[in-house]
Biopython code that builds the backbone (N, CA, C, O; Angstrom):
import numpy as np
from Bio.PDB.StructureBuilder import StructureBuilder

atoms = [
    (1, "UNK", "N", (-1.485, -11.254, -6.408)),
    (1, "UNK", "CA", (-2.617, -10.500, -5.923)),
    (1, "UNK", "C", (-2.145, -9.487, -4.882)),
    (1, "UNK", "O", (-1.336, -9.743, -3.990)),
    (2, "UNK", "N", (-2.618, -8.542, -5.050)),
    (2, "UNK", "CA", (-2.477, -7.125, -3.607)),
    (2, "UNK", "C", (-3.312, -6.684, -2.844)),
    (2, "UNK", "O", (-4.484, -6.806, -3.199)),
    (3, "UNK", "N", (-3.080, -6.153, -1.797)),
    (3, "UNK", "CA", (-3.986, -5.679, -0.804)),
    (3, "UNK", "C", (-4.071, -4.339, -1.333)),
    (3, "UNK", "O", (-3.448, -4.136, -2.375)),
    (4, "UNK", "N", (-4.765, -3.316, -0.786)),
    (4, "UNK", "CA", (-4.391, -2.146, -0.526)),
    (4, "UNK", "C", (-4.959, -1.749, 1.288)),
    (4, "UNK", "O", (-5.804, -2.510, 1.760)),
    (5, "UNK", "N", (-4.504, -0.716, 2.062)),
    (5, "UNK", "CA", (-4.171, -0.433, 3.201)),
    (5, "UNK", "C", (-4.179, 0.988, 2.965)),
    (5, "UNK", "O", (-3.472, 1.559, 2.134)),
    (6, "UNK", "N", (-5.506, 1.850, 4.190)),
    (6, "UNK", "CA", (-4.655, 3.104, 3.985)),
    (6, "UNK", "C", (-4.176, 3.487, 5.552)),
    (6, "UNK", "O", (-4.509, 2.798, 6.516)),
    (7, "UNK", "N", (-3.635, 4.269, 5.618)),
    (7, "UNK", "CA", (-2.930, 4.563, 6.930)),
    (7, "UNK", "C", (-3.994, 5.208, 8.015)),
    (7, "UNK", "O", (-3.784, 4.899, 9.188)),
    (8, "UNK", "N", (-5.174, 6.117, 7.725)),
    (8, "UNK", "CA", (-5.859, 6.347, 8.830)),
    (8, "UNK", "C", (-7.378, 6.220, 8.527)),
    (8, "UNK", "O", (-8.284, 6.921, 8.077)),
    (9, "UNK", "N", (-7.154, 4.740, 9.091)),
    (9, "UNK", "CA", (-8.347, 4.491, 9.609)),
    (9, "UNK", "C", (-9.476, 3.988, 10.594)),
    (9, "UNK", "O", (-8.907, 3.552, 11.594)),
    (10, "UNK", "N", (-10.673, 3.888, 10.697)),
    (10, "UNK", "CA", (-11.336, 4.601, 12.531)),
    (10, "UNK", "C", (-11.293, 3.417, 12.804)),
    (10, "UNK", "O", (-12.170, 3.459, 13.666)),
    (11, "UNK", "N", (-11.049, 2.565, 12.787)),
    (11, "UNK", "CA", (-11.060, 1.500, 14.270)),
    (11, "UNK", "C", (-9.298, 1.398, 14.701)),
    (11, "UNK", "O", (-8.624, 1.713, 15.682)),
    (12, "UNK", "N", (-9.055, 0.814, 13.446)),
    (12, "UNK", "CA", (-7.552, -0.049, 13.267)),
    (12, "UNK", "C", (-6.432, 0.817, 12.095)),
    (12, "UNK", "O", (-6.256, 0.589, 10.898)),
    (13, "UNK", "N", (-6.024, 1.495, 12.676)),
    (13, "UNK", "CA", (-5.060, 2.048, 11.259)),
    (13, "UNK", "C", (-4.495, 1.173, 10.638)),
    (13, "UNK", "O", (-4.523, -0.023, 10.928)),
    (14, "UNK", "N", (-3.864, 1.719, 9.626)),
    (14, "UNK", "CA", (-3.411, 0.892, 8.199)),
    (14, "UNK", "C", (-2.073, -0.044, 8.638)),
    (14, "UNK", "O", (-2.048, -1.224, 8.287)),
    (15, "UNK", "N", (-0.631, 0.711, 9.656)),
    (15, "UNK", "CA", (0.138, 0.341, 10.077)),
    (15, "UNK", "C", (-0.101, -0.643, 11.152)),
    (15, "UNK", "O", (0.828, -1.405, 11.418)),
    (16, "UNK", "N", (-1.278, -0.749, 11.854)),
    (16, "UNK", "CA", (-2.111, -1.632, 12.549)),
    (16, "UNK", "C", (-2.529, -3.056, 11.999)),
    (16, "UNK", "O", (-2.591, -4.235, 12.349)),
    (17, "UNK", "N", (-2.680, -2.547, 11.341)),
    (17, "UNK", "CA", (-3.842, -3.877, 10.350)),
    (17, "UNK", "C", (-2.470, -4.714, 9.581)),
    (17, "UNK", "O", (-2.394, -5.894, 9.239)),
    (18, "UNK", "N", (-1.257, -3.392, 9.447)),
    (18, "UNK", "CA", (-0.314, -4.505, 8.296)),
    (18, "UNK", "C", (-0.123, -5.223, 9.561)),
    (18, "UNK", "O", (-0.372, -6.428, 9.542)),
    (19, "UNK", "N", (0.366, -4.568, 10.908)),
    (19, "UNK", "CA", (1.016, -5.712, 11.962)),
    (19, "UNK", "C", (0.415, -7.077, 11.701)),
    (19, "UNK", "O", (1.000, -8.043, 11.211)),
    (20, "UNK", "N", (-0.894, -7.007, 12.120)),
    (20, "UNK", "CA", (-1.831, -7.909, 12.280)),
    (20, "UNK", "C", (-1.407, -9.197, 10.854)),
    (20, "UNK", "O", (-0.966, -10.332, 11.034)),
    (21, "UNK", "N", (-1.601, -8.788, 10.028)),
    (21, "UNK", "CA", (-1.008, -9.758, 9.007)),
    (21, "UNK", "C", (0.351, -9.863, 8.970)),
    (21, "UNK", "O", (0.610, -10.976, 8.511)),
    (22, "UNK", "N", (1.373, -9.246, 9.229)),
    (22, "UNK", "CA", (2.308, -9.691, 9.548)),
    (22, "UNK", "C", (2.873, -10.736, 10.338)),
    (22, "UNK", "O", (3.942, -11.332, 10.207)),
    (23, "UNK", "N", (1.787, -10.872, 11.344)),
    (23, "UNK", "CA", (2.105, -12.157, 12.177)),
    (23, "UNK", "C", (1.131, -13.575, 11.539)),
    (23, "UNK", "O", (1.108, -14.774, 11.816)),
    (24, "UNK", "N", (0.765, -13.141, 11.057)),
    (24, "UNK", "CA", (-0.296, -14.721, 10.178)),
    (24, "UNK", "C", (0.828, -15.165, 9.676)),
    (24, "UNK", "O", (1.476, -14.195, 9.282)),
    (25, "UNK", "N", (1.474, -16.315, 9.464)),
    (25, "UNK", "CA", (2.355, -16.887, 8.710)),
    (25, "UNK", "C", (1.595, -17.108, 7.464)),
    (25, "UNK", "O", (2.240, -16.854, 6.447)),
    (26, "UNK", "N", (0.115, -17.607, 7.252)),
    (26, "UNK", "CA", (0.023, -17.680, 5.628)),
    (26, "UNK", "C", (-0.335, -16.428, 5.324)),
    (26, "UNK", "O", (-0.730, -16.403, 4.158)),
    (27, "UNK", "N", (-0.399, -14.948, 6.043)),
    (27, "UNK", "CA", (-0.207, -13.857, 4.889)),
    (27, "UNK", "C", (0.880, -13.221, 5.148)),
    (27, "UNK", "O", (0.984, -12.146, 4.557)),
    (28, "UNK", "N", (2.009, -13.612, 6.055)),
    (28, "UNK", "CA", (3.255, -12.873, 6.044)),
    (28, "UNK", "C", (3.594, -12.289, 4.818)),
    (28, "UNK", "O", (3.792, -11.074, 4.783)),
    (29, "UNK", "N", (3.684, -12.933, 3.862)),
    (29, "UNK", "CA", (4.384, -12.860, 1.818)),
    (29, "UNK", "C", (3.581, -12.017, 1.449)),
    (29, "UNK", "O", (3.915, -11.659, 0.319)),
    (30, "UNK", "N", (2.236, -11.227, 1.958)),
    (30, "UNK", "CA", (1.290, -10.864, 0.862)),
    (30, "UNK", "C", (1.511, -9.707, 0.293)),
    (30, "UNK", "O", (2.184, -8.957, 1.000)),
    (31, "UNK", "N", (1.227, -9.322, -0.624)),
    (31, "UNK", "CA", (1.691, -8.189, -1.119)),
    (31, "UNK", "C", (1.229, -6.612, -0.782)),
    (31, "UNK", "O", (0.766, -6.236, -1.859)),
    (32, "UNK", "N", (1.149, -5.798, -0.086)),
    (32, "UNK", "CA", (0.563, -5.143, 0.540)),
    (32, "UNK", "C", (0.899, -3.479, -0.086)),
    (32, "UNK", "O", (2.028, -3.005, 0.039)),
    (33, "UNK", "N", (-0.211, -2.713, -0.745)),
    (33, "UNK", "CA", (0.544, -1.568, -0.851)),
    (33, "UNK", "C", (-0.434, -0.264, -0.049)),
    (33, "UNK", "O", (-1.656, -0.413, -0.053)),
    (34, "UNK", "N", (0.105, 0.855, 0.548)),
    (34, "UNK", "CA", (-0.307, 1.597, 1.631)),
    (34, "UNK", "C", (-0.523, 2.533, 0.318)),
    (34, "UNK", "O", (0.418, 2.695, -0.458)),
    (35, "UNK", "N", (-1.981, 3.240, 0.055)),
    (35, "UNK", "CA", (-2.325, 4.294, -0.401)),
    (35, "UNK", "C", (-2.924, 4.892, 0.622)),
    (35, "UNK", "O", (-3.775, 4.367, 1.339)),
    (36, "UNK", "N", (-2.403, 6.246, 0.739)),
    (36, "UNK", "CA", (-2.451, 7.262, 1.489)),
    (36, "UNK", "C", (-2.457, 8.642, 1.549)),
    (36, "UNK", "O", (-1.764, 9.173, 0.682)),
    (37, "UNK", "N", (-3.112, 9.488, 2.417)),
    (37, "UNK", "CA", (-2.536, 11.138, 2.716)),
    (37, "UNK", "C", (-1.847, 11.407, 3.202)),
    (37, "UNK", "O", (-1.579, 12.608, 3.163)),
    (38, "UNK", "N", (-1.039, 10.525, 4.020)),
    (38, "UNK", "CA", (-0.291, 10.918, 4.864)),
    (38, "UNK", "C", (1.359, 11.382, 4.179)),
    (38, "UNK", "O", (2.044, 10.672, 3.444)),
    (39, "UNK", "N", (1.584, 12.301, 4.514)),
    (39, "UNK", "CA", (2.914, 12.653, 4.481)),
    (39, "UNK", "C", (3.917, 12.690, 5.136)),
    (39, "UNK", "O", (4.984, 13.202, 4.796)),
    (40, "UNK", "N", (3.550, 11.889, 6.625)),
    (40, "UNK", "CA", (4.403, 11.830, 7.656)),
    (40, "UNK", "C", (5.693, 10.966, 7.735)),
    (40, "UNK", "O", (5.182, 9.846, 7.748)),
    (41, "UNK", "N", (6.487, 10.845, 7.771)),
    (41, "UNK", "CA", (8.229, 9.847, 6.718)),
    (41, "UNK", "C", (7.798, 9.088, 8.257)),
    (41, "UNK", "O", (7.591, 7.954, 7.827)),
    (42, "UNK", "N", (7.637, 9.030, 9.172)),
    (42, "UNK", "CA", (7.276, 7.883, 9.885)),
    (42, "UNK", "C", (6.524, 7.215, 9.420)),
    (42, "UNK", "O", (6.772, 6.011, 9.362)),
    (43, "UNK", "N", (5.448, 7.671, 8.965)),
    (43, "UNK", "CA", (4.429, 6.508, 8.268)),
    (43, "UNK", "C", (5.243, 5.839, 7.264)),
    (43, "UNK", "O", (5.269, 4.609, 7.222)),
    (44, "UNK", "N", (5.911, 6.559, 6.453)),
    (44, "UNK", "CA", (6.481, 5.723, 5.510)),
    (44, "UNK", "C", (7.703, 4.683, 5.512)),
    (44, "UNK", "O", (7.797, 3.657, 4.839)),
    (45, "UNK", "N", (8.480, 5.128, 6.302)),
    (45, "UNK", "CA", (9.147, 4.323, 7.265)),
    (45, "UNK", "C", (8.967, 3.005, 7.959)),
    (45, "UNK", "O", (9.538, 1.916, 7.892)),
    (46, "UNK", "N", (7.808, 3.577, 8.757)),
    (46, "UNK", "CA", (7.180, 2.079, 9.546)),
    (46, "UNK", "C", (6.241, 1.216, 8.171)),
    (46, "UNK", "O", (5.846, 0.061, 8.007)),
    (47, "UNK", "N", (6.203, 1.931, 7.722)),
    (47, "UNK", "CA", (5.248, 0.586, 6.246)),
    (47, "UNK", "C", (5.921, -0.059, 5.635)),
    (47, "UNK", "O", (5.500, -1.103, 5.138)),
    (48, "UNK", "N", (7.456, 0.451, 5.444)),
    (48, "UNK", "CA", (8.585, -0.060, 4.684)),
    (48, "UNK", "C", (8.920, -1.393, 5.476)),
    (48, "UNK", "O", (8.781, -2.601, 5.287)),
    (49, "UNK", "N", (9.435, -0.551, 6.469)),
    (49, "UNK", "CA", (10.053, -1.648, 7.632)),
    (49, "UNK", "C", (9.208, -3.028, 7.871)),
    (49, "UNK", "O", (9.580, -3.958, 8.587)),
    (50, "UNK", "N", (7.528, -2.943, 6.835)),
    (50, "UNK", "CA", (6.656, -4.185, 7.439)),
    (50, "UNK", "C", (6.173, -4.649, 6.281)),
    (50, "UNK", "O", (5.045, -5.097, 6.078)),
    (51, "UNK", "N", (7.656, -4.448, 5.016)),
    (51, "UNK", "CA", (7.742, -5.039, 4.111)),
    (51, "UNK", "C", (6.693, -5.224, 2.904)),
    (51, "UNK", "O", (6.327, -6.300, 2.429)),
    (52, "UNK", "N", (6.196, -3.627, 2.425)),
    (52, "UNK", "CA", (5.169, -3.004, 1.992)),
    (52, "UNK", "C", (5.866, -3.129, 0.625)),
    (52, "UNK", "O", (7.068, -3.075, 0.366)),
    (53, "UNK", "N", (4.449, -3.373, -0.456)),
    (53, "UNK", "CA", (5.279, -3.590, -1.830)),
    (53, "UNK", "C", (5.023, -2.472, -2.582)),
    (53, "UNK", "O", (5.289, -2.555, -3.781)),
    (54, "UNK", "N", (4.262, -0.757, -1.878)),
    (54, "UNK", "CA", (4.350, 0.326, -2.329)),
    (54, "UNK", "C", (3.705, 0.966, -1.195)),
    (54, "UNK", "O", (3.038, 0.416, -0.318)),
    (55, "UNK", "N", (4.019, 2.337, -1.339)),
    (55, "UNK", "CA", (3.671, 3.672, -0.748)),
    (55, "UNK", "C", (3.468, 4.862, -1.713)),
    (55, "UNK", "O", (4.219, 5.588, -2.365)),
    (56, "UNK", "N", (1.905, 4.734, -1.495)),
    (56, "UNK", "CA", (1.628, 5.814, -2.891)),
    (56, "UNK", "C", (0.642, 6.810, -1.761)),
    (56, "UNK", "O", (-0.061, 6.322, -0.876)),
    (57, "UNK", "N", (0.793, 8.308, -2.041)),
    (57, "UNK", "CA", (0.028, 8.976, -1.645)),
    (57, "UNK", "C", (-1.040, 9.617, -2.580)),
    (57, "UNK", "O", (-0.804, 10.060, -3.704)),
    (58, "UNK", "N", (-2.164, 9.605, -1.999)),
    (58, "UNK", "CA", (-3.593, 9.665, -2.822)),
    (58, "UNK", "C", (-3.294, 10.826, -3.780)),
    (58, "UNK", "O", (-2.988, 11.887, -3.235)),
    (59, "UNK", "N", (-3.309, 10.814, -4.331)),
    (59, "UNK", "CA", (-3.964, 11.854, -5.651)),
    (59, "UNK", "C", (-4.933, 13.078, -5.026)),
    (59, "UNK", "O", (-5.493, 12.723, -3.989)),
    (60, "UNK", "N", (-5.204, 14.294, -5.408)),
    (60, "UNK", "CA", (-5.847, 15.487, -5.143)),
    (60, "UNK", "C", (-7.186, 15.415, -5.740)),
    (60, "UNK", "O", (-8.281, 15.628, -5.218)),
    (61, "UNK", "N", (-6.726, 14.898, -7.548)),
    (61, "UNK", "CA", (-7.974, 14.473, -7.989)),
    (61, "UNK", "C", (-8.328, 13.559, -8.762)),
    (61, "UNK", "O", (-7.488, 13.154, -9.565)),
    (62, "UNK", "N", (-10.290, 12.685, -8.753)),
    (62, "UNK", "CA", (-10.423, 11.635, -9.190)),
    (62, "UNK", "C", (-9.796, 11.241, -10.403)),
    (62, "UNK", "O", (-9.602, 10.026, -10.364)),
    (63, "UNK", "N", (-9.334, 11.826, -11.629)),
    (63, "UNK", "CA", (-8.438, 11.654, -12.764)),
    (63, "UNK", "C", (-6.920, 11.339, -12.700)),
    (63, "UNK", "O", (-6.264, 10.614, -13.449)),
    (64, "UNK", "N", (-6.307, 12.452, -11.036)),
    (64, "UNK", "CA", (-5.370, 11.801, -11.268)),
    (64, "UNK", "C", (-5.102, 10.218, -10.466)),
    (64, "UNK", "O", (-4.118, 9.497, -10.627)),
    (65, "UNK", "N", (-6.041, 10.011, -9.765)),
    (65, "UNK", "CA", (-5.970, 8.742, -8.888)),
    (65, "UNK", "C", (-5.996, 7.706, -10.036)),
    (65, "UNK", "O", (-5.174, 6.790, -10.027)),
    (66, "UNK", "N", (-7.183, 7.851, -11.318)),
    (66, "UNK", "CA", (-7.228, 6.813, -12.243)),
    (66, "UNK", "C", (-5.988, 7.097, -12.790)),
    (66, "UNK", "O", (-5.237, 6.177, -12.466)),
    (67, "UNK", "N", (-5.570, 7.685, -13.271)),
    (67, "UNK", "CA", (-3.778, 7.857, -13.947)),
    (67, "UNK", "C", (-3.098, 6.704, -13.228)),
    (67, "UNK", "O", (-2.748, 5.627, -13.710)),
    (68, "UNK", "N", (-2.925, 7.346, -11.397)),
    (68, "UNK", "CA", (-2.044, 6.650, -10.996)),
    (68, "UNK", "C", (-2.654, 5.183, -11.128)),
    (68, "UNK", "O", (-1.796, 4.302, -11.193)),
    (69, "UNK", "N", (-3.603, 4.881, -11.165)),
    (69, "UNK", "CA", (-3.979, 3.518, -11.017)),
    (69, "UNK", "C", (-3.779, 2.483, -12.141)),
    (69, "UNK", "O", (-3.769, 1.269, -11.933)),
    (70, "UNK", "N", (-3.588, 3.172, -13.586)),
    (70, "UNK", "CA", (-3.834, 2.854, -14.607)),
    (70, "UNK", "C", (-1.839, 2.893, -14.836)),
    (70, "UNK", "O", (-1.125, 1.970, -15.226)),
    (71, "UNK", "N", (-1.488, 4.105, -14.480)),
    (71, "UNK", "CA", (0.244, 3.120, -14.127)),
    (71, "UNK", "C", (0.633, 2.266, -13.365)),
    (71, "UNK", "O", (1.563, 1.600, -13.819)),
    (72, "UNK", "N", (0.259, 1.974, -12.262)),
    (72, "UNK", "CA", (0.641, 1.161, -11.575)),
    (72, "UNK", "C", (-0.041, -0.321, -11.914)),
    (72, "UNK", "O", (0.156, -1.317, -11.217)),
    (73, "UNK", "N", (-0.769, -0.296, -12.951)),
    (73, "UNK", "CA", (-1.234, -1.662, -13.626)),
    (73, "UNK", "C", (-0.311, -1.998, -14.985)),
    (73, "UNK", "O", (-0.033, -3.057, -15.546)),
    (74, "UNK", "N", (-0.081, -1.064, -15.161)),
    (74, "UNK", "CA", (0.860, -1.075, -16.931)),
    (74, "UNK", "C", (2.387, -1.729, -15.808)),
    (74, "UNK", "O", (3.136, -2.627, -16.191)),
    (75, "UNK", "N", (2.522, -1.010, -14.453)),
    (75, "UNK", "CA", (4.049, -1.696, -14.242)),
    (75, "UNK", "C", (4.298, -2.975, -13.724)),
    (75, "UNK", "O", (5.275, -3.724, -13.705)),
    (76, "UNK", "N", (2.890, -3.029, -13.219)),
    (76, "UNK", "CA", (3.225, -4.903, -12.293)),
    (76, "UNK", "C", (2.821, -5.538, -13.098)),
    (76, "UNK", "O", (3.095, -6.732, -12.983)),
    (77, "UNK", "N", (1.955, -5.114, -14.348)),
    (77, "UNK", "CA", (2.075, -5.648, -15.757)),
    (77, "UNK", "C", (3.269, -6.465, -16.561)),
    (77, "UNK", "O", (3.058, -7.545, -17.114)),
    (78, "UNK", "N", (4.441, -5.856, -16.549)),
    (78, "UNK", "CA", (5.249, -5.496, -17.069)),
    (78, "UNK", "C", (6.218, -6.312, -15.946)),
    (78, "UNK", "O", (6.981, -7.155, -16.416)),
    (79, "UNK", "N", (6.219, -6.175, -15.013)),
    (79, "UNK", "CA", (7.142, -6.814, -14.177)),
    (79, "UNK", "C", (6.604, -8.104, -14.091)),
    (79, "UNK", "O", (7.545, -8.884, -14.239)),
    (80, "UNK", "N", (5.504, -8.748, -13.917)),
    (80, "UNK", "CA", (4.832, -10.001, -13.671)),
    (80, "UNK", "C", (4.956, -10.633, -14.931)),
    (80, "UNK", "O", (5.281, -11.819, -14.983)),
    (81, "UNK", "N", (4.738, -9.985, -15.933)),
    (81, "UNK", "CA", (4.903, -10.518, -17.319)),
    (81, "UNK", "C", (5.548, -10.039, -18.545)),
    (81, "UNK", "O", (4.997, -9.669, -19.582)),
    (82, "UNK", "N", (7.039, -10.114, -18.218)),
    (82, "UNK", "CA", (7.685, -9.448, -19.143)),
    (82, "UNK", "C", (7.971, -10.184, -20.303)),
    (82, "UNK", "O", (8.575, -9.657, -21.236)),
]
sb = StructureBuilder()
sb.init_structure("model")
sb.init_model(0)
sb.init_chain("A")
sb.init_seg("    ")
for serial, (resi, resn, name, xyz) in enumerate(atoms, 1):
    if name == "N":
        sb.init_residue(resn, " ", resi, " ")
    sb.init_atom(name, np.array(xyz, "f"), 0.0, 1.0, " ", f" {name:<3s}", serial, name[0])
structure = sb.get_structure()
């Protein structure tokens, strides 16, 4: 199962919120992936470093977000059940 996380948001940002589960020992493992606008290589950096199981930046438009969404199900597809 996955989370998704995006990087700016109004209370608690995304790199915020992974901390926060990062220290839970029963969701340390969870699978966490950061969809985002951000283009900043710090952001991507610090999401890596907190052991993020993707970094995808949002799509421009609603078709291509379903694309990306609809690959990224065909691959953990494929990896989970090969």
């Amino acid at each position: 199962s996955r989370r998704w996380v995006g990087i700016s948001l109004p209370r608690m940002n995304g790199i915020e919120t992974l901390r926060e589960i990062r220290k839970d020992p029963a969701l340390h493992s969870l699978s966490v992936v950061i969809l985002t606008t951000s283009h900043e290589e710090r952001d991507r950096t610090e999401a890596f470093g907190l052991n993020v199981a993707g970094y995808l930046l949002k799509p421009l438009t609603f078709d291509s977000f379903i694309e990306l969404m609809a690959t990224l199900n065909r691959y953990w597809t494929m990896i989970e059940f090969p």
